[in-house]
DRENDO-365188 format. One record per residue (C-alpha): residue in one letter; x, y, z. Coordinates in steps of 0.02 Angstrom, whole numbers, plus 50000, padded with zeros to 5 digits. Layout:
REM residues N
('a',(X,Y,Z)) ...
END
This chain:
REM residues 196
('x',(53373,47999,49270)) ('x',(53291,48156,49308)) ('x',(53375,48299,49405)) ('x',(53285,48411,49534)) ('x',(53215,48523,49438)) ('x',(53141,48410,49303)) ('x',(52968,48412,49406)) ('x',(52984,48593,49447)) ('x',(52992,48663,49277)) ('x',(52847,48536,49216)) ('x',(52757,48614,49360)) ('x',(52787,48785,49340)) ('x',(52727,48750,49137)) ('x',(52566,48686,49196)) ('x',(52527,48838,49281)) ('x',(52574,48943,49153)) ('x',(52454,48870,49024)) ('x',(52318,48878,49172)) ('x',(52358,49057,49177)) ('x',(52351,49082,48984)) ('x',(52191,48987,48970)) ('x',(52081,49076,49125)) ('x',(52152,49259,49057)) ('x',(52094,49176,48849)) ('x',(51925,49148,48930)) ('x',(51879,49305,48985)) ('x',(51921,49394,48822)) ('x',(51823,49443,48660)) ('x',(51686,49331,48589)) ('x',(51491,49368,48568)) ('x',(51452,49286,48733)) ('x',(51506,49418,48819)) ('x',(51376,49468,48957)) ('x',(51378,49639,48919)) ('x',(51367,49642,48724)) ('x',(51183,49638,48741)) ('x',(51077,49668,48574)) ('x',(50923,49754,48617)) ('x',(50758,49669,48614)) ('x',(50648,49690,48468)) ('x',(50524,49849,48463)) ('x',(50634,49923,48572)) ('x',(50769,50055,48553)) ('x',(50883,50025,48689)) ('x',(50889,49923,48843)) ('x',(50812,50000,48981)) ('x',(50855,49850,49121)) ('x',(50778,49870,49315)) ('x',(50583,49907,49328)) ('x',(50501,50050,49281)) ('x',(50445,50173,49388)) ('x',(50259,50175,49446)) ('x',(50168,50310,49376)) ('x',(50155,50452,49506)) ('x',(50001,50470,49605)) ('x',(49850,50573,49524)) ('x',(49710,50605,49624)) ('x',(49536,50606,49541)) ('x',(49409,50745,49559)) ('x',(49294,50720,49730)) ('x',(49127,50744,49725)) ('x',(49043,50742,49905)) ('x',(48907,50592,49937)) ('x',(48738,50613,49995)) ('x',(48748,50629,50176)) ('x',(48757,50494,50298)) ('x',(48591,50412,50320)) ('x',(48563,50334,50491)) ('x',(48499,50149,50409)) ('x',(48680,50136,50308)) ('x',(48783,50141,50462)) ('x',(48886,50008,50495)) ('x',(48973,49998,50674)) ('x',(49145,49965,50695)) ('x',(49290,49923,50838)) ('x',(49434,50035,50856)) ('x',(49586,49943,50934)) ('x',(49562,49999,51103)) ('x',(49423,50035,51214)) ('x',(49340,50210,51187)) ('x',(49180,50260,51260)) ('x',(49113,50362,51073)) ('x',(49040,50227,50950)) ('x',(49130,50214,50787)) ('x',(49043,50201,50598)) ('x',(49050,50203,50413)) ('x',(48911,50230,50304)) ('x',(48888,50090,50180)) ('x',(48845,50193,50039)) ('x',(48978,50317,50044)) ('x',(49123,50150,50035)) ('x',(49202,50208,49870)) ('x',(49335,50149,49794)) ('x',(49418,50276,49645)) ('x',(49531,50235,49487)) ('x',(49655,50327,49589)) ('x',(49663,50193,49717)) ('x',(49584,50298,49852)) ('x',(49459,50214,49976)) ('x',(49317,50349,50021)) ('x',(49192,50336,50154)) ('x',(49096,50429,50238)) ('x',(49135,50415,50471)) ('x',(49021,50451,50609)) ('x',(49086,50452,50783)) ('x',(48951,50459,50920)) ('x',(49005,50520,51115)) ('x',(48924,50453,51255)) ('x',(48776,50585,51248)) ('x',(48719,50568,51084)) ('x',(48831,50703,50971)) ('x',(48871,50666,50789)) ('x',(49042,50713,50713)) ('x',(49038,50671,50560)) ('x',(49167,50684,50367)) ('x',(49188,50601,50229)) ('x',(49379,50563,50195)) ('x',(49498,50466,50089)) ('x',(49605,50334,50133)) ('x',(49776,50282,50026)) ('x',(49851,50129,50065)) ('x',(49983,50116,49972)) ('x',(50051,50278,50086)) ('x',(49959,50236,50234)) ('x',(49880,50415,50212)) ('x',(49705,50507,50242)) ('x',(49621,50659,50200)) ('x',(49458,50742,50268)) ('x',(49384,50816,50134)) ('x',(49209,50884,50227)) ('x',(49148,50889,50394)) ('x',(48951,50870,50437)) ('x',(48864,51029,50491)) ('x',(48712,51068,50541)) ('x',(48550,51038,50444)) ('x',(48635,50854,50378)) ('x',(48741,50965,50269)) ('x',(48943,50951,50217)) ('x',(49051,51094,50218)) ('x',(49222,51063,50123)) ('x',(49386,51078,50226)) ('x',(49486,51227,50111)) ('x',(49658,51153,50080)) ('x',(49638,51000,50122)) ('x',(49796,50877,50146)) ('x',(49865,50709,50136)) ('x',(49930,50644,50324)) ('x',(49997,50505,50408)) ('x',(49877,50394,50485)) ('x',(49907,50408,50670)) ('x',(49989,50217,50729)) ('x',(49901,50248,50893)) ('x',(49775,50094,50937)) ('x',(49650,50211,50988)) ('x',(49615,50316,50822)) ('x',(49492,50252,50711)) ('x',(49591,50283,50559)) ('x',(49715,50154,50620)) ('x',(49579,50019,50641)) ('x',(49475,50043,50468)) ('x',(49662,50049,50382)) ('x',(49710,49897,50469)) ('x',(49557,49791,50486)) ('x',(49451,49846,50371)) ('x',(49516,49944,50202)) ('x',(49688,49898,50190)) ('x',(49795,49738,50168)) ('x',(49984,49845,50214)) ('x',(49991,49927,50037)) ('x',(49848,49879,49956)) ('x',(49664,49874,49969)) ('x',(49578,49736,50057)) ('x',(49450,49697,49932)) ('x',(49416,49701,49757)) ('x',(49283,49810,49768)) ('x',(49156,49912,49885)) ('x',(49038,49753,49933)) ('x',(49222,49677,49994)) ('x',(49270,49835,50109)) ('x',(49095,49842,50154)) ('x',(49072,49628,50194)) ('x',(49254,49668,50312)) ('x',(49149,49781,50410)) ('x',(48994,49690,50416)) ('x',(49133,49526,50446)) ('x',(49215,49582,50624)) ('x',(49053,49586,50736)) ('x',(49064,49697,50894)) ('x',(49050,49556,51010)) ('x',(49212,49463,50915)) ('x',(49354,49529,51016)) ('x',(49507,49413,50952)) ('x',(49568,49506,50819)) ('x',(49545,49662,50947)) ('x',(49697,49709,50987)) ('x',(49823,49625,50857)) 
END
């Protein structure tokens, strides 16, 4: 017969081996996770993803200016009494990612203001590169800079980044005729995508 302790011991040997076996298992071996070879071609491993190259901007050469048959009318968010546009011809799109374009605002009595700027959507950025003077003639802005695009529902910035050039971080098109069929595609009198 058995005394008390019989099953204790056996039980306190099964654990033991448990123990020996789980602290065996994580030990030496070449499975170990972090006795990684490198991969052929390369030196070392690098792991993560590698950074994006930094932004370059490409050297800007003004556009004709604005000529009165390119324009195509667009909604800002909100109601404004001025008349919104982008000239057709001016829709650029750079190897630097940068959507150009040339805007014309019209007030209520007829006055132009018009520049040709550059949009980046990956910052959700724009710069004014020239204003239109008199004579149908650009004068550059000295020192120009990168800014924020205003999140107010009444600049037009905010409507041609988020209707019409940009898709959050990236362009809305593959090329010009796609920015340029997004502004053709939102018709004056369509006001459901309005104020989204």
């Amino acid at each position: 017969m058995k005394g008390p302790d019989a099953s204790g011991s056996g039980l306190r040997l099964i654990l033991a081996m448990v123990a020996i076996a789980l602290a065996l298992g994580g030990c030496g071996g070449s499975s170990s996770v972090t006795a990684k070879s490198p991969q052929r071609g390369m030196t070392e491993d690098i792991g993560g993803v590698p950074d994006e190259k930094q932004f370059k901007e490409i050297e800007v050469a003004l556009p004709p200016y604005p000529a009165e048959s390119g324009l195509l009318e667009f909604l800002p968010r909100r109601n404004s009494e001025n008349r919104f546009y982008v000239e057709r011809n001016s829709i650029s799109i750079g190897a630097d990612q940068v959507v150009r374009y040339s805007a014309v605002i019209e007030s209520p009595s007829g006055v132009l203001t018009t520049s040709y700027e550059g949009m980046y959507c990956k910052t959700s950025e724009y710069k004014v590169y020239a204003y239109g003077i008199k004579n149908d003639e650009w004068t550059k802005v000295r020192d120009s800079q990168w800014r924020k695009i205003p999140r107010a529902s009444p600049d037009f910035r905010f409507a041609l980044y988020k209707d019409y050039f940009c898709n959050i971080e990236a362009i809305a098109g593959r090329n010009e005729q796609d920015l340029i069929a997004n502004l053709k595609g939102n018709p004056l009198n369509n006001f459901t995508n309005k104020f989204r």
